[in-house]
N, C-alpha and C positions, 0 to 999 in steps of 0.2 A: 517374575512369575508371582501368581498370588500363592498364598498360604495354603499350607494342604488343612484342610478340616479332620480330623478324626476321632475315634472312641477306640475307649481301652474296657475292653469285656474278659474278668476273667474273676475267679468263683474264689479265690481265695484272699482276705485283706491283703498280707501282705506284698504279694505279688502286682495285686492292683496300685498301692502304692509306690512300690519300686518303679514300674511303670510311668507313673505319673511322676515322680521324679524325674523320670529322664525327660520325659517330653515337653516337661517346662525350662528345659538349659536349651534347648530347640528351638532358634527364632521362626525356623518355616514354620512349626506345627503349631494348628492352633487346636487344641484341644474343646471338642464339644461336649463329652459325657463322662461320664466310670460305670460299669454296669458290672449287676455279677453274676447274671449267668444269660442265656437265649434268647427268653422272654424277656428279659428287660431289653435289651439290644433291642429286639422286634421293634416294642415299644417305640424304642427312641428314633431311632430309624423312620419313622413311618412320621413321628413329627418330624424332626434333623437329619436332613440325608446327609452322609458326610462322603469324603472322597478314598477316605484310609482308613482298616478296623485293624486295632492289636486285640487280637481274637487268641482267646483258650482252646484247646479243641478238648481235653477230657472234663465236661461238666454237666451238672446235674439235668436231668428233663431230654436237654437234645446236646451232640456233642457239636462243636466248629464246624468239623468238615460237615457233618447233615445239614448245619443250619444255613453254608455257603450253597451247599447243593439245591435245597428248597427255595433260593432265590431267583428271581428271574432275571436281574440286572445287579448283582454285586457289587456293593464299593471291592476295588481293591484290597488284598487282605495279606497282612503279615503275622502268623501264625506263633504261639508263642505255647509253647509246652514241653513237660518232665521228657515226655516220651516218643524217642527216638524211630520208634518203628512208625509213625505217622507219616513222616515227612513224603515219602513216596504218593500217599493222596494229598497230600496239599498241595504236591509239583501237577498232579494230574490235572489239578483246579487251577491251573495256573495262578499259580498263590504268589506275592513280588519277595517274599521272604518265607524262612522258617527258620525263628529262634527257638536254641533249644535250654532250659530252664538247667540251673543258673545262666540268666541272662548277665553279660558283663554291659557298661558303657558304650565299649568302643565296638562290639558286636553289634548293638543296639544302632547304635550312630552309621555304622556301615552301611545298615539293613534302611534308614529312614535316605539317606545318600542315596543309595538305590531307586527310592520311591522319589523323591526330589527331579532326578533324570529324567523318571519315566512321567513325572506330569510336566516337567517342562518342554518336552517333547511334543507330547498329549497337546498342549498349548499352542505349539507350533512356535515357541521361542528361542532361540539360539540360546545356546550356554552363556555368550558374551551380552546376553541382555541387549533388547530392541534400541536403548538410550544406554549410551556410554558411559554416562557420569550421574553424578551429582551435585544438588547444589546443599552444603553444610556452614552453620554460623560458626564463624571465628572473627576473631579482631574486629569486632563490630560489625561486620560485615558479611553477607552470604558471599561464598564462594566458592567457585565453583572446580570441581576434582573428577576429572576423567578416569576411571577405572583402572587405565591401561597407565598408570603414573603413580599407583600406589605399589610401593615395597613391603609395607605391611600396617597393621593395624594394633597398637597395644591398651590395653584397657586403666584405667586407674579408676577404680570404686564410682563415680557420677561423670567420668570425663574420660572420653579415648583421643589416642594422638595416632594421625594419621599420617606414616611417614611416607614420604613422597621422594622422587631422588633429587630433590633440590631444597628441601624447605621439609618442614613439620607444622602440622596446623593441630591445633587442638581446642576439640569443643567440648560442648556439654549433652552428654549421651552415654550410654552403654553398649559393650559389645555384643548383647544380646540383639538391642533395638535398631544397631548397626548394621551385625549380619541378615536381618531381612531384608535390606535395602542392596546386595551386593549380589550381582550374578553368579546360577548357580553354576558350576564348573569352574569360575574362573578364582575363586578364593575357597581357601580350604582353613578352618581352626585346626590348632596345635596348640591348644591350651585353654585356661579358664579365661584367659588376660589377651590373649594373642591371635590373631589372623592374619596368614600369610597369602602373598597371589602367588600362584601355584607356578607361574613362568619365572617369576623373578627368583626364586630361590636357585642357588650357585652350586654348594656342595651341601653334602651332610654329614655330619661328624657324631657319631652318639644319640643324643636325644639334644643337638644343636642343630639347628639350620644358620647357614650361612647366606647372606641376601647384602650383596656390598661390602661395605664394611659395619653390617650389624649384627649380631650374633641372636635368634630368634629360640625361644625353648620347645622341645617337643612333652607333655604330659605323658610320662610312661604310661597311662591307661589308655593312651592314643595314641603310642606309638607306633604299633602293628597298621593301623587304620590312616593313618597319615602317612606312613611310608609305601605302604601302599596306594592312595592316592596319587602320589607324585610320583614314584618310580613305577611307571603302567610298566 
């Protein structure tokens, strides 16, 4: 599936940047904007349609939900605010989230998961991706890695090694640049370093996953989200 497009609209610096932190550790999302309050969104909008808004709802001029409502064709919108009694009109708007501020990571991460299903869908593309593999340079050579033959994925700073259940191949890439290219449903991150396929994992022990005989790490800031994941 392609990349979700989207903008982060919300009225206060900090939170616009926390924002925008997380949505750059996000290989699907490709970030179009930062806005800080309605009117600029309008703006931007009308030149950059995008596909997904992290939208404020209490801000100055006009709030979220009015400015969802004044729409005629809405991007999808994942709602992002202090205050708890909203959340009732943004479910009305059929909104694909609503975070509520302190936003954590792995909430965050949850809520963009969410959105990833619903345009793969959208797309009419299976979870397991139309083309099964890839083709990745190692040993001088393009070769080529079937989806359904990776154990997992580890990172090392400019290079990931992709274990497979016969061999390990490793190129020159990052697990950012990596996770765009891997069907969504079928691999899940469990760390800054690490992607697992979601069938090959065995047991769980703690904040280990077990896959063969290799021991994979769960990031406690994603533990919740990851176990949930895999144990539907």
């Amino acid at each position: 599936m392609t990349n979700i497009s989207c903008i982060i609209t919300d009225d206060e610096p900090f939170a616009r940047k926390g924002l925008q932190g997380y949505v750059e550790k996000i290989g699907f999302l490709d970030l179009k904007g930062v806005c800080e309050d309605a009117l600029q969104l309008s703006d931007m909008l009308q030149r950059q349609p995008v596909d997904l808004l992290f939208l404020d709802i209490q801000m100055p001029h006009i709030t979220g939900v009015d400015f969802i409502r004044a729409l005629s064709k809405p991007p999808k919108v994942i709602f992002t605010t202090a205050f708890e009694h909203y959340a009732l009109q943004g479910f009305e708007l059929d909104v694909m989230d609503y975070l509520l501020k302190p936003i954590s990571y792995e909430r965050f991460l949850k809520a963009t998961w969410k959105a990833r299903d619903y345009f793969a869908l959208k797309e009419n593309v299976p979870a397991t991706a139309a083309t099964p593999y890839i083709f990745i340079k190692a040993n001088g050579k393009l070769e080529k890695v079937n989806f359904d033959e990776i154990l997992f994925i580890e990172g090392m700073e400019n290079y990931v090694a992709i274990h497979l259940a016969g061999k390990k191949l490793i190129t020159h890439s990052t697990i950012k640049s990596l996770v765009e290219k891997l069907p969504a449903g079928q691999f899940l991150q469990t760390h800054k370093s690490f992607i697992v396929s979601i069938s090959k994992v065995e047991t769980i022990e703690g904040n280990t996953l077990h896959i063969q005989k290799y021991q994979v790490p769960i990031s406690k800031y994603l533990r919740e989200v990851v176990l949930g994941q895999i144990v539907k």
